[in-house]
C-alpha positions in Angstrom: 111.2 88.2 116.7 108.0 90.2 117.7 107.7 87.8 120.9 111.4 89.3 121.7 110.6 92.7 121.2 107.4 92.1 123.4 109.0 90.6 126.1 111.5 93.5 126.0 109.0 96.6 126.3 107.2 94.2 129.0 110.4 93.5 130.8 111.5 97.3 130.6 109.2 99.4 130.4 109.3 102.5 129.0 112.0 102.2 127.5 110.9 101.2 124.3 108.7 104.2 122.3 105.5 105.0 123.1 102.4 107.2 121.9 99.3 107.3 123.5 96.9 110.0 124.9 98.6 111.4 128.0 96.7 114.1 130.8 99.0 117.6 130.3 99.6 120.4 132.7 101.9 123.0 133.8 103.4 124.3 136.7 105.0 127.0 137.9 109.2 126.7 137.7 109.1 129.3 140.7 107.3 126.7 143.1 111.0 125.0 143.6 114.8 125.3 143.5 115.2 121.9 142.2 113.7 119.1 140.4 113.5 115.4 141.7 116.6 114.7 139.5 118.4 117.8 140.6 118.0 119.7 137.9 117.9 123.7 138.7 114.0 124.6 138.1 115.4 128.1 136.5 117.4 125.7 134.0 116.6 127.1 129.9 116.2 123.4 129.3 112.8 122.4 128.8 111.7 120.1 131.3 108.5 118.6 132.9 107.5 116.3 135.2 105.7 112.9 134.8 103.5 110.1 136.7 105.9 107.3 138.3 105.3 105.0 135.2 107.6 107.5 133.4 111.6 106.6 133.5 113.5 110.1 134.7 115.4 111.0 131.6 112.8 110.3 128.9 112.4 112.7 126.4 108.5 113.8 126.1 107.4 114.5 122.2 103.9 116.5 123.1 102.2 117.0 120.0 101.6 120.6 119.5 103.9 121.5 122.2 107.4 120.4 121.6 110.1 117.9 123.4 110.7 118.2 127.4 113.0 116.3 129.3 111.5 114.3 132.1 113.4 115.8 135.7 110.8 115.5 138.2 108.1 113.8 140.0 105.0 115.1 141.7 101.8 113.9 143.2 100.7 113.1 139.3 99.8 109.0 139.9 101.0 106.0 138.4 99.8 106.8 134.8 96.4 104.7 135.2 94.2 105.5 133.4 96.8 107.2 131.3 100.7 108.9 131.7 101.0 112.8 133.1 103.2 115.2 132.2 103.5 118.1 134.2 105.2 120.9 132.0 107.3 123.1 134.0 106.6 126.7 133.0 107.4 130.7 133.6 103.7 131.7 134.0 100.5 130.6 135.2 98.9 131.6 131.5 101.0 129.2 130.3 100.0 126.8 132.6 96.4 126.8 132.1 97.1 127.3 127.9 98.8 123.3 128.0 95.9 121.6 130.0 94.3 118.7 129.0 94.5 115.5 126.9 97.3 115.8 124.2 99.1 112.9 122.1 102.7 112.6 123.8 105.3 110.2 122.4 108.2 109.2 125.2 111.4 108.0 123.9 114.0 106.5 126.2 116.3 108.3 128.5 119.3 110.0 127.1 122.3 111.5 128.9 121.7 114.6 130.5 122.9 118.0 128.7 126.6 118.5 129.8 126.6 121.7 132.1 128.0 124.7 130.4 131.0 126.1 131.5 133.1 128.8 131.4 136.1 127.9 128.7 139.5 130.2 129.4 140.2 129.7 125.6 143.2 127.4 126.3 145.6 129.5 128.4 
């Protein structure tokens, strides 16, 4: 069984959990309209970018910090020596207050939030 469910995390990566040390930054949600995955950057939802070795979708658990949504890409590598996540953020302050090394857990992709809309209360 544990050959099976390392073949699995091999063969898909990312998909299974995992914890590890990852590089953290932010960056500014007014540098953009729109993340890689089209998400609007001015969204409420919290979302970040990560390294390619990352699968879109995947929630990020940073230790300290909270759970982001991964909806974009950047010029953040291939997560060697270790993953990046690049918090998306209102202010610079902020920015600067989440770098460096933190403990992040990714969990596999879910379905994005469903869109609110406007509901005419059934007439």
């Amino acid at each position: 069984m544990t050959f099976l469910v390392g073949l699995y995390a091999l063969t898909y990566p990312m998909l299974a959990p995992w914890c590890g040390d990852a590089r953290l930054t932010g960056y500014l949600r007014t540098d953009g309209t729109h993340t890689y995955d089209g998400t609007p950057t001015w969204t409420s939802e919290r979302i970040a970018a990560a390294s390619w070795d990352v699968k879109l979708g995947s929630l990020a658990d940073v230790e300290g910090v909270g759970t982001f949504r991964i909806a974009d890409r950047g010029m953040l590598g291939n997560g060697v020596p270790m993953p990046w996540v690049d918090v998306a953020v209102w202010h610079w302050t902020e920015a600067y207050a989440l770098t460096g090394i933190r403990r992040v857990c990714f969990r596999p992709p879910t379905r994005r939030p469903l869109a609110l809309v406007e509901h005419d209360g059934g007439q």
